[in-house]
C-alpha positions as CSV (number, residue, x, y, z in Angstrom):
1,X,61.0,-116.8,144.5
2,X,58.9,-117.7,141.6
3,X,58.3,-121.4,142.8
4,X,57.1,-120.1,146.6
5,X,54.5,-118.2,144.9
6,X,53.4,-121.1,142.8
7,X,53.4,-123.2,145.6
8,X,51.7,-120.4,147.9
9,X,48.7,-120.2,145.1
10,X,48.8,-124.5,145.1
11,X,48.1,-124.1,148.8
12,X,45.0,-121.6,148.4
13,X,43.8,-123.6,145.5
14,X,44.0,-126.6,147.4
15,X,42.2,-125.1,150.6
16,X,39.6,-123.4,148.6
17,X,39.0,-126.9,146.7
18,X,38.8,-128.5,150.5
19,X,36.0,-125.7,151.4
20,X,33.9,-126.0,148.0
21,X,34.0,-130.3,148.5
22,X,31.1,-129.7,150.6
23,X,29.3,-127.8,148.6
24,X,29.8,-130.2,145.3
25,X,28.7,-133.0,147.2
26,X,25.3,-130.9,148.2
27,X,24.9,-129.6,144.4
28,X,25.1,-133.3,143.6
29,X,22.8,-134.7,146.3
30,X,20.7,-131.8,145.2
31,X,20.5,-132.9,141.2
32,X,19.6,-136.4,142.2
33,X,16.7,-135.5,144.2
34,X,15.4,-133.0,141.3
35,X,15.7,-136.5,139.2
36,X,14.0,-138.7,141.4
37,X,11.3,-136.1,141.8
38,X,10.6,-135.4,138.1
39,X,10.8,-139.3,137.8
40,X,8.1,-139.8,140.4
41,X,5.4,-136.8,138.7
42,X,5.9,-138.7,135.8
43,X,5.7,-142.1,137.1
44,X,9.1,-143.2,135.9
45,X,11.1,-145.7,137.9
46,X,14.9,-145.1,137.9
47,X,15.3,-148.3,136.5
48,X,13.1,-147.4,133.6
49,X,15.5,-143.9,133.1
50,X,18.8,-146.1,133.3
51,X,17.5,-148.1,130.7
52,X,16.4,-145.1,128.6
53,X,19.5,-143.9,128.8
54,X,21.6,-147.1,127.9
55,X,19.3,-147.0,124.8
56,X,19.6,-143.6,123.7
57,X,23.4,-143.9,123.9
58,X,23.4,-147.2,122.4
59,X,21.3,-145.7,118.9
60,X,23.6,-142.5,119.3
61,X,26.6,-145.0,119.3
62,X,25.2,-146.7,116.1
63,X,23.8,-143.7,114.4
64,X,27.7,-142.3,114.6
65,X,29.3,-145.1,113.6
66,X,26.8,-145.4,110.9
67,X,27.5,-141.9,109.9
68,X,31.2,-142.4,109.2
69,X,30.7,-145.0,107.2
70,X,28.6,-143.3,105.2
71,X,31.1,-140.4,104.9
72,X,34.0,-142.8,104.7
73,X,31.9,-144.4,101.3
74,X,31.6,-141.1,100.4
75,X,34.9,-140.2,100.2
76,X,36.1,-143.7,98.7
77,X,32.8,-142.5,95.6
78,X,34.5,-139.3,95.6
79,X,37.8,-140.3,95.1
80,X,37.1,-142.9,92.4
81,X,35.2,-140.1,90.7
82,X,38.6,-138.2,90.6
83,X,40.4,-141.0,89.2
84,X,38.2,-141.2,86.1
């Protein structure tokens, strides 16, 4: 009994997924134009964004691993600090 209902509310989910697809795909479609527009009224290519981006991740990349080295030396100061 238990596993019909299970697979009863698998079915719904599934169908309601297959209705919503549509509507994802326009959300999407709908995000990208918004992009391209506020790239255009600021006269940014896409190509000039992708590489923005690639950069921004790239210093957010080093800045993290930067930062736990840091706290990693810290710890290592800390813990020679308790040895003495």
């Amino acid at each position: 009994m238990k596993k019909i209902k299970i697979q009863r509310l698998k079915d719904k989910r599934a169908l309601i997924d297959e209705k919503l697809e549509p509507l994802f795909i326009r959300e999407e479609e709908l995000e990208n134009e918004e992009i391209i527009a506020i790239c255009r009224s600021n006269k940014i290519t896409i190509a000039d964004l992708m590489e923005k981006l690639r950069k921004e991740r790239s210093d957010g990349k080093m800045q993290s691993e930067e930062k736990m080295q840091r706290e990693m030396l810290e710890e290592k100061i800390k813990e020679n600090g308790d040895e003495n």
